[in-house]
C-alpha positions in Angstrom: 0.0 0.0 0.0 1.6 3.4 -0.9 2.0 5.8 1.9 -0.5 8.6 2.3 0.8 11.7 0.6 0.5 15.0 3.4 -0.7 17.4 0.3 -3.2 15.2 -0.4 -6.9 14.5 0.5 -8.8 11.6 0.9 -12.0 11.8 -0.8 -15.1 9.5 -0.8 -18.1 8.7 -3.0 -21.4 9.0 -2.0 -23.9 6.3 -1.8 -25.4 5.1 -4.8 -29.0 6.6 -5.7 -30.7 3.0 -7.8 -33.8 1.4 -7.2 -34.6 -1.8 -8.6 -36.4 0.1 -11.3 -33.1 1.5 -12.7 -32.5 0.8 -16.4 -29.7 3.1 -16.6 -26.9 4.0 -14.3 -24.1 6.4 -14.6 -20.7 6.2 -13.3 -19.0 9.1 -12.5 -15.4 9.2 -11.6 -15.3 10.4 -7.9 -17.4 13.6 -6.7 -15.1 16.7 -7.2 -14.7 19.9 -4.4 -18.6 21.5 -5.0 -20.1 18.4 -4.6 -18.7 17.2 -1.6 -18.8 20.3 0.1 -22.9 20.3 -0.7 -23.2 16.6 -0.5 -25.1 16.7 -4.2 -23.6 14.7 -7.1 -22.8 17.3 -9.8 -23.2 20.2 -7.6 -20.7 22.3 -9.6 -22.2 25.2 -11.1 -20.7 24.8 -14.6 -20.7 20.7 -14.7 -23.6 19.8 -17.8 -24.5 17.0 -15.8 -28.5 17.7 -14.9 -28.6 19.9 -17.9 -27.4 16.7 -20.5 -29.0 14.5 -18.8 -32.5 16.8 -18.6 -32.2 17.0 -22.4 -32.7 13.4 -22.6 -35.6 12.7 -20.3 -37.0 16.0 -21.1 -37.1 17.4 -17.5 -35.6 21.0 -16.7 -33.8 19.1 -13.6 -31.7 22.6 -13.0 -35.0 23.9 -11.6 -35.6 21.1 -9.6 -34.6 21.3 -6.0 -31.5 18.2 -5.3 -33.9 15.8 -3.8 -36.1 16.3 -6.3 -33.4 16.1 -9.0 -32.7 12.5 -7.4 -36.3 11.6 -7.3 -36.9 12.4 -11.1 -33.7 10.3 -12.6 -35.4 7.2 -10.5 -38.8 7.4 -11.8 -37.3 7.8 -15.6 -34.9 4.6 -14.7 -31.9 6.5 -14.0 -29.6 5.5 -11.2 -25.9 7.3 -10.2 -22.7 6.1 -8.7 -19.1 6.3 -9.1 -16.3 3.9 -10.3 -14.1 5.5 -7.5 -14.9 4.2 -3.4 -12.2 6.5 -2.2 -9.3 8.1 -3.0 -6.2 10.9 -2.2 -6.9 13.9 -4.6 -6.0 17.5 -4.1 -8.9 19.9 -5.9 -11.0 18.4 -8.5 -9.1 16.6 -11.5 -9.4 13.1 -12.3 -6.1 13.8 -13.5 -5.0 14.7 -9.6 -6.4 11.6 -8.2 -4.0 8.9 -6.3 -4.7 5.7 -4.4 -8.0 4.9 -5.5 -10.2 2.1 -4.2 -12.9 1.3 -6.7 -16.2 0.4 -5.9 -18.0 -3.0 -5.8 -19.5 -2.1 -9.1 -20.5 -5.7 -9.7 -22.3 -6.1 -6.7 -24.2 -3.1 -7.0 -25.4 -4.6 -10.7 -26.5 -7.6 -9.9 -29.3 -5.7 -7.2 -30.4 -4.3 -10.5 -32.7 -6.6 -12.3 -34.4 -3.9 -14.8 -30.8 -2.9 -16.0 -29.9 -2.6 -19.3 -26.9 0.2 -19.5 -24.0 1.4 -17.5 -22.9 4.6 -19.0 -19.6 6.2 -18.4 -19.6 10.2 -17.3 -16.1 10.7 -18.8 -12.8 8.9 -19.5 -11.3 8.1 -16.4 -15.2 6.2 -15.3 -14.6 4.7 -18.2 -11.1 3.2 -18.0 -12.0 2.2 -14.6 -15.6 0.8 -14.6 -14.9 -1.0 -17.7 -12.3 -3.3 -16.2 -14.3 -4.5 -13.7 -17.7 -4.7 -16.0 -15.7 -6.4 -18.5 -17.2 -9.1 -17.6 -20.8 -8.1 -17.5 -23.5 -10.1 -19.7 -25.8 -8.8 -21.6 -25.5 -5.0 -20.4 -24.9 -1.8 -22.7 -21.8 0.0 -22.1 -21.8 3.9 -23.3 -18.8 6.3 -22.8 -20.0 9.7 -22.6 -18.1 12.6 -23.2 -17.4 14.1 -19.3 -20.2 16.6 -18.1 -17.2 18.3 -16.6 -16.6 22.4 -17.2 -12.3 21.0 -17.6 -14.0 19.0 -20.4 -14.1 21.9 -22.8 -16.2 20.4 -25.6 -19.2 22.4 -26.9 -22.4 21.3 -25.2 -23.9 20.7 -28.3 -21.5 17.8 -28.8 -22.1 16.7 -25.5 -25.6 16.7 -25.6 -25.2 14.7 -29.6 -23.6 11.8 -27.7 -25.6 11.7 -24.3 -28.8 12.0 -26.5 -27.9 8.1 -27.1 -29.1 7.2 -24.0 -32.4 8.0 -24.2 -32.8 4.5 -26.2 -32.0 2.3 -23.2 -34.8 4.3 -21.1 
């Protein structure tokens, strides 16, 4: 086990928002400074997250309050996590992130008997979930372009790729 660096922070996930109802969940990488600080996925002002994903269930989930937000995504068949458990990460970046533990993705999955896709909020969920749902049968796996404001693509290419998961709902 590598040391714990002294400039670094450890930072944890939150718990998974599913019900056995979800068709879709996304994988994030790990929550970044906003969110943890409010305790909301995708709490970051500029992160695309509700607004992509709002444009697919067509839902304005920016005006939504959080809870509500949550509430929403379950009754369309959209559940959240992260790949990451826990990890040593100063700021934000994936790129900053050290030591990880990854979650029990897996085991999470097979609680989900409705579930047809894991999609991938960026490259780093992506590289990371997709080695340990390698293995998965039958289940869709979509990489989506990060809903991230350090991801500087233009929201209408965003939106042209996340628009893809509408089919699994």
């Amino acid at each position: 086990m590598t040391p714990h660096l002294p400039d670094m922070d450890l930072k944890r996930c939150f718990p998974p928002v599913v019900n056995p109802q979800t068709r879709l969940l996304i994988l994030g990488s790990l929550p970044g400074e906003a969110s943890l600080a409010q305790q909301q996925y995708y709490a970051h002002p500029q992160n695309r997250f509700w607004e992509l994903l709002g444009s697919v269930i067509g839902v304005d989930l920016r005006a939504q309050p959080y809870a509500q937000r949550l509430d929403t995504l379950l009754a369309h068949g959209v559940g959240l996590w992260d790949v990451i458990a826990q990890a040593e990460r100063k700021g934000s970046l994936d790129a900053a992130i050290r030591n990880h533990a990854h979650n029990a993705l897996t085991d999470l999955i097979a609680t989900l008997p409705a579930l047809r896709a894991v999609a991938f909020n960026g490259g780093t969920s992506a590289r990371i979930g997709r080695k340990q749902l390698q293995v998965a049968q039958g289940l869709q796996l979509i990489d989506l372009p990060s809903s991230s404001p350090a991801y500087t693509l233009a929201f209408a290419q965003k939106l042209n790729v996340w628009s893809a998961l509408a089919a699994v709902l």
